[in-house]
Structures are given as structure tokens and as C-alpha cells.
C-alpha positions, -999 to +999 in steps of 0.1 A: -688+745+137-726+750+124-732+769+091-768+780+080-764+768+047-763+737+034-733+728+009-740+708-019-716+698-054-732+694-087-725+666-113-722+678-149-731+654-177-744+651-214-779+635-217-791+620-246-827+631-253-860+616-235-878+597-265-901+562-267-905+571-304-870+573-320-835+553-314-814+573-290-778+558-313-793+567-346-828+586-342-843+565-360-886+559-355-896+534-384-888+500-372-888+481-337-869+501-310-860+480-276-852+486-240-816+492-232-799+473-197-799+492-166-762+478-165-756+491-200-769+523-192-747+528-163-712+519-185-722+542-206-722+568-183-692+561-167-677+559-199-690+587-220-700+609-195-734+602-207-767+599-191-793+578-212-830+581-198-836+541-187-871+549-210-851+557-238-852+530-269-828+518-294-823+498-325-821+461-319-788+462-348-776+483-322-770+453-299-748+426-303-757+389-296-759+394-257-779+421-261-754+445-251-745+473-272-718+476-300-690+496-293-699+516-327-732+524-316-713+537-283-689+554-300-721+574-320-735+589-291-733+622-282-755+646-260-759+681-247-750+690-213-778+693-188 
């Protein structure tokens, strides 16, 4: 059975704005802002249903002392759905 159209499925998710200059947890621009983990990026996304751009910056006191991020500054995210 051939169709002429192609099916496709969507994924719905929350996004946290595209930034360099402020913290994506706090929005915060005064201070040193650092690279989130590709691996942190993706829990978060399974977890929270949300997508953070792997540009995107944060606070270092947003990270604990394996540079992974604090469940409160998890728990503080939210975004708008995109």
C-alpha cells in the first residue's frame, strides 16, 4: 500500500530561551556564566520536558562539585512551549 504523503509525528516541548549573555536557571548576566554538559542537557529534557539550547549558559553556583547541576536549580526551570 503506497500513500502520496508522507506521515510524520511531532514532539512538543518547553525550551528555555537561546542566550550567551544571561543564566538560563536564574537570568542572571553580571557575573561568569559556564557551559552546561551535553549529558546534563539531555536529563533535563527527559525529565522536565525541557529543551535547553547546548549554547545556552548558566551560573557556576548552579553546579554542584561535579559540575552537574543542583536539583534546585532544576527544579527553577521553566520554559514556553515551542
Amino acid at each position: 500500500m503506497e500513500t502520496s504523503e508522507e506521515e510524520s509525528t511531532g514532539f512538543y516541548f518547553n525550551r528555555t530561551p537561546n542566550s550567551h549573555k544571561y543564566c538560563f536557571v536564574c537570568r542572571k548576566s553580571d557575573g561568569p556564566l559556564a557551559q552546561v554538559a551535553n549529558e546534563e542537557l539531555v536529563k533535563i529534557l527527559l525529565i522536565k520536558n525541557i529543551y535547553i539550547n547546548p549554547n545556552n549558559r548558566c551560573c557556576p553556583e548552579h553546579f554542584d562539585e561535579n559540575h552537574l547541576l543542583k536539583s534546585e536549580a532544576i527544579n527553577c526551570l521553566s520554559g514556553s512551549i515551542k
